[in-house]
Structure formats: structure tokens, C-alpha cells
C-alpha positions in Angstrom: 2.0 -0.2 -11.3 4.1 2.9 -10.6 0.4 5.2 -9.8 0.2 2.2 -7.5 3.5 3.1 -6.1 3.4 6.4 -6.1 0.3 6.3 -4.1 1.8 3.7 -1.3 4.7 6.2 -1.1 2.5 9.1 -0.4 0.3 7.3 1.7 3.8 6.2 3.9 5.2 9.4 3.9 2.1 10.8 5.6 1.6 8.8 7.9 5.7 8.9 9.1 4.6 12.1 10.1 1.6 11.4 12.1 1.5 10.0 15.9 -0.1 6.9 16.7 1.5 4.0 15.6 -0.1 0.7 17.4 1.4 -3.0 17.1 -1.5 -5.4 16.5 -1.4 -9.0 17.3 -4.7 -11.4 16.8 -5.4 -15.1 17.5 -8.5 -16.5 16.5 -10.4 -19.4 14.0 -10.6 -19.2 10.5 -13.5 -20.9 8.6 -13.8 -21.4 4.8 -16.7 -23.1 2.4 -16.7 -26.6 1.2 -15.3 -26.9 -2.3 -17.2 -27.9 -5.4 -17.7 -31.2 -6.4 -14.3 -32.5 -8.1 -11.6 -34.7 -8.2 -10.5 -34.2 -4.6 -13.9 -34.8 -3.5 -17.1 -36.0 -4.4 -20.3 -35.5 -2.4 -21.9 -38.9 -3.1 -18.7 -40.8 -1.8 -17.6 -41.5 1.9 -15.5 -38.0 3.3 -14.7 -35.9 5.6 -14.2 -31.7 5.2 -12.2 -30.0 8.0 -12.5 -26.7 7.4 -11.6 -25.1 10.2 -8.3 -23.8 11.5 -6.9 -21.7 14.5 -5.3 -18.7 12.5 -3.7 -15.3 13.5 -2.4 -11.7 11.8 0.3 -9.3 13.2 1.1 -6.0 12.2 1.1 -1.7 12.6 -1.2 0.6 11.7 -0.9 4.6 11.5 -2.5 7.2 12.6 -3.5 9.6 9.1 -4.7 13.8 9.5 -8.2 12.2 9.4 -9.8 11.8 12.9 -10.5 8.3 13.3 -9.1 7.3 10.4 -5.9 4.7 10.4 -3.8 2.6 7.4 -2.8 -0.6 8.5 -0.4 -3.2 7.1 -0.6 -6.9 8.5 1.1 -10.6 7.7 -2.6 -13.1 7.8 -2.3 -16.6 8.2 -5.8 -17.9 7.2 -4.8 -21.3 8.8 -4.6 -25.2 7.5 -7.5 -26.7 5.9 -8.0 -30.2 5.4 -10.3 -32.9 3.3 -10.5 -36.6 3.3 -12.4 -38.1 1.3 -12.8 -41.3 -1.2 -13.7 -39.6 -5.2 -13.5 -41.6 -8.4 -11.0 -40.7 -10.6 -12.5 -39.7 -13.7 -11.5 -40.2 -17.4 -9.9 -36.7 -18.0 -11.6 -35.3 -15.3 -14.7 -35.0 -17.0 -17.4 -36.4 -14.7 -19.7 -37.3 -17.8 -17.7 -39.7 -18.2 -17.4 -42.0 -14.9 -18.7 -45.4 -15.5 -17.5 -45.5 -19.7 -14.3 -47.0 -18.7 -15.0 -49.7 -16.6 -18.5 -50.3 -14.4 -16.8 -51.4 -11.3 -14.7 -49.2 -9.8 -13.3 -51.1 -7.2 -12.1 -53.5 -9.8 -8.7 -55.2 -9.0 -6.1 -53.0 -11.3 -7.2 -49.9 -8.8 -5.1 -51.6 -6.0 -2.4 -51.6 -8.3 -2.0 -48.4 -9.9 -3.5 -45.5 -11.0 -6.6 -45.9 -13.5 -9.2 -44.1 -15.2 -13.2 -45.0 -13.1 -11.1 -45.7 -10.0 -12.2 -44.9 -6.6 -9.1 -44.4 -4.6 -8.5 -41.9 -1.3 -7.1 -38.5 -1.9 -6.3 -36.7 1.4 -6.0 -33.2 1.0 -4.4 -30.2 3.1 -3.2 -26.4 2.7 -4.2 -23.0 3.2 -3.4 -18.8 1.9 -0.8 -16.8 3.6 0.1 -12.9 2.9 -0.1 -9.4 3.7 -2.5 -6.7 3.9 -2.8 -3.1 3.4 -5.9 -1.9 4.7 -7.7 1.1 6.1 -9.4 1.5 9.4 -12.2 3.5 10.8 -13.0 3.9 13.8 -16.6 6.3 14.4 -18.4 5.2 17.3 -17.0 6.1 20.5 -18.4 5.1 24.3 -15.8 5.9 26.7 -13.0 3.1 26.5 -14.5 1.6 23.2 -14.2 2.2 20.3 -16.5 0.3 17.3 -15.1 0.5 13.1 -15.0 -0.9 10.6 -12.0 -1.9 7.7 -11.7 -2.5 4.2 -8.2 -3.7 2.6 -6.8 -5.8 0.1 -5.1 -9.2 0.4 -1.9 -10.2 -1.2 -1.8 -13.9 -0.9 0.0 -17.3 -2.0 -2.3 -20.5 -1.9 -1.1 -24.0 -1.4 -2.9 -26.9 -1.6 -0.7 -30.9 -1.2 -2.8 -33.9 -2.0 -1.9 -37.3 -1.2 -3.7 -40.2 -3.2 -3.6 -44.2 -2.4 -6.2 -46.9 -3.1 -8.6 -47.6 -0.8 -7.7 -51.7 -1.0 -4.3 -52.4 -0.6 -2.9 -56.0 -1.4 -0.7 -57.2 0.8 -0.4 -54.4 2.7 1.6 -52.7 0.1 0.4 -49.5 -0.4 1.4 -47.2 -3.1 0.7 -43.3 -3.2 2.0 -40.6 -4.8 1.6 -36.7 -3.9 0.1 -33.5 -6.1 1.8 -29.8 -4.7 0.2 -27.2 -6.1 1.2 -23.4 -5.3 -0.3 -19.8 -6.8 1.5 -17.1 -7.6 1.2 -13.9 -6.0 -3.0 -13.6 -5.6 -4.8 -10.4 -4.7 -8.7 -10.5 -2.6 -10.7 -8.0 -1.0 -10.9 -8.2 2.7 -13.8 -6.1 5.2 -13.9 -6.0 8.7 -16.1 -5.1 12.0 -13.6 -4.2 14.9 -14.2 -3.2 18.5 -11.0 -2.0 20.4 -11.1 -1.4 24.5 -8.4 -0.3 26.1 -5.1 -2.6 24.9 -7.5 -5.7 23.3 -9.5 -5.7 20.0 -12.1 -8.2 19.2 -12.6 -8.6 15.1 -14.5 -10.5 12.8 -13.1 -10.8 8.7 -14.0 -12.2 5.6 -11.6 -12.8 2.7 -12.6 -13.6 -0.6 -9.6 -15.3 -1.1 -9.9 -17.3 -4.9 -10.5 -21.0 -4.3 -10.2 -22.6 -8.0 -8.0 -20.9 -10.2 -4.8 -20.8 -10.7 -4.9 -24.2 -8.4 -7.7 -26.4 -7.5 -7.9 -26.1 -3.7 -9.9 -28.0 -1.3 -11.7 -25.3 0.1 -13.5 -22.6 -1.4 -14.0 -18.6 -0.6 -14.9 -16.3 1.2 -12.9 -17.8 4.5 -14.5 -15.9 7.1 -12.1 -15.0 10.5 -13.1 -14.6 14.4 -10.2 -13.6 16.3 -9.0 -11.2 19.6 -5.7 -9.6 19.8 -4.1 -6.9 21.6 -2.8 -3.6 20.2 -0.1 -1.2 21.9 0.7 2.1 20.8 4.0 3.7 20.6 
């Protein structure tokens, strides 16, 4: 930990020195994989998988000695992802087991409560959030643009809220109750193609953001980015 910041700080204080600090501000979609089969969703029941969502970044990055060569530091939002879907709830979670409690899943009690070889609906939502320190190159060079490329690394929280209700409700009286899960400070690697013309920038990123551990999130990595942004330098 202190190499680590002993290198950030010699990294910062060099590039104080340089010229060339640009402001960079993107708007674009985010896309991630479908998760593994699980509790939150199963791929032999009913559901739906939205995982797609409008996401952004915003941040500086500094010019270094090295022609062509920039750091940069950004806040990511990789977006909102989303799953619906109807799943069993297995004994223990252990999917070996479905059908050893009871053979009928829809079986009165499930409307009722919560019970082991139960098919209920778990509606699931959330997404990663952080900052990144990354470094930019930028070789090719036709007149007004200019084509790189960036590796970095990602330091994230994940959340992922699930909401679970039976699928029958008697009497219209519906209970639920709600799972919150949150990570604690995650890293990923992140890699980049950029083109920059004039004052926009046009980049596509993937994050291998983790999908399954410490939480069990309903989407799974890498989550791949699109956006366009515009950049202005001080």
C-alpha cells in the first residue's frame, strides 16, 4: 500500500508540472452479460433480463513528458441493470435439491409465506459505481483526429436490491420482503479504444467488473460501454 502511494504521488507531482489538463465528460449505454443460473433467476422459468442502461463518466486527465501519453482519473457510472424473473426457491440453495421438498411448487403455503420448492417472483435491480485511474495513448494522428487507446483500473462498489413476492396472491394480499446487498471497495481492469476530434471523443470500454462474489448480482461481467463526450483543455 505505501509503494502504491508513493507511486500515485509521483505520478501527480509530474504531471502538476505538465500542460494539458482536459475536462472529460461522456454519455453513452452500458451493456453487461446475463447472470448464471441461480436463485434470482432461472433459465427454464418465465423472465425477463434488462441489461442495458444509459451510463456516463466525468473527469481530467494530464498531459505526462511522454508525447502522446496522458493519466487520467474519472468517476464511472456503469448504469442500472434489472431482472425479472419467476425462480424456485431452493432447499438451501442447492439446486439438486428442487423437487425433495414438495413436487408442486405452486402448492398453497407459497402464497402464504416463504418455503423451501417454491416458485415465487424476485425482481431484481442495481449496478457498480467508482473511480478510475487510467492511462491514455494517443499514436495515430490524421489532422484533427486523433485514435488511442487506454488501460486503467476500476475502483468500484456494487449493489444489487431484490424484491421477492409469490406469484398467487390470496385475496389480493400480497406479502414481500427485500434482500440489499452491497460490496466493499472492489477493484477491475478496464481497456479502451478512443477517437478524439476537435472538442468530442467517441469511446468504446469494457470493465471486468466481478459479478458473483462478495454479492450475488444479477448481471455478470465484463459490462461493456459505448459512449461520446466532449473534452476541453485548460
Amino acid at each position: 500500500m505505501k509503494a502504491t502511494l508513493a507511486l500515485a504521488a509521483l505520478i501527480l507531482s509530474s504531471t502538476l508540472h505538465a500542460e494539458g489538463i482536459r475536462l472529460e465528460a461522456g454519455y453513452g449505454q452500458c451493456r453487461a452479460n446475463k447472470p448464471e443460473n441461480g436463485t434470482w433467476y432461472q433459465s427454464d422459468q418465465a423472465h425477463t433480463l434488462d441489461l442495458k442502461s444509459k451510463c456516463g463518466e466525468i473527469g481530467l486527465s494530464f498531459a505526462t513528458p511522454l508525447k502522446d501519453v496522458r493519466l487520467a482519473g474519472r468517476y464511472v457510472d456503469l448504469g442500472n441493470f434489472a431482472t425479472y424473473a419467476e425462480a424456485n426457491a431452493d432447499d438451501n440453495d442447492d439446486a439438486s435439491r428442487r423437487g425433495t421438498v414438495s413436487g408442486n411448487n405452486r402448492r398453497p403455503e407459497c402464497a402464504t409465506g416463504f418455503h423451501a420448492d417454491c416458485l415465487y417472483k424476485w425482481d431484481g435491480s442495481g449496478g457498480a459505481k467508482g473511480v478510475l485511474g487510467a492511462i491514455q495513448v494517443e499514436p495515430l494522428h490524421f489532422g484533427s483526429l486523433h485514435l488511442g487507446a487506454e488501460v486503467g483500473i476500476l475502483v468500484y462498489r456494487a449493489t444489487w436490491r431484490e424484491v421477492i413476492h409469490p406469484i398467487d396472491c390470496p385475496g389480493n394480499q400480497c406479502w414481500q420482503f427485500q434482500v440489499d446487498q452491497r460490496t466493499y471497495w472492489q477493484r477491475a481492469p478496464e481497456a479502451a479504444l478512443t477517437a478524439r476530434f476537435g472538442y468530442v471523443y467517441v469511446a468504446a470500454r469494457r470493465y471486468w467488473v466481478t459479478s458473483h462474489a462478495p454479492i450475488t448480482a444479477g448481471f455478470k461481467a465484463p459490462v461493456d460501454v459505448v459512449l461520446i463526450g466532449v473534452n476541453y483543455e485548460f
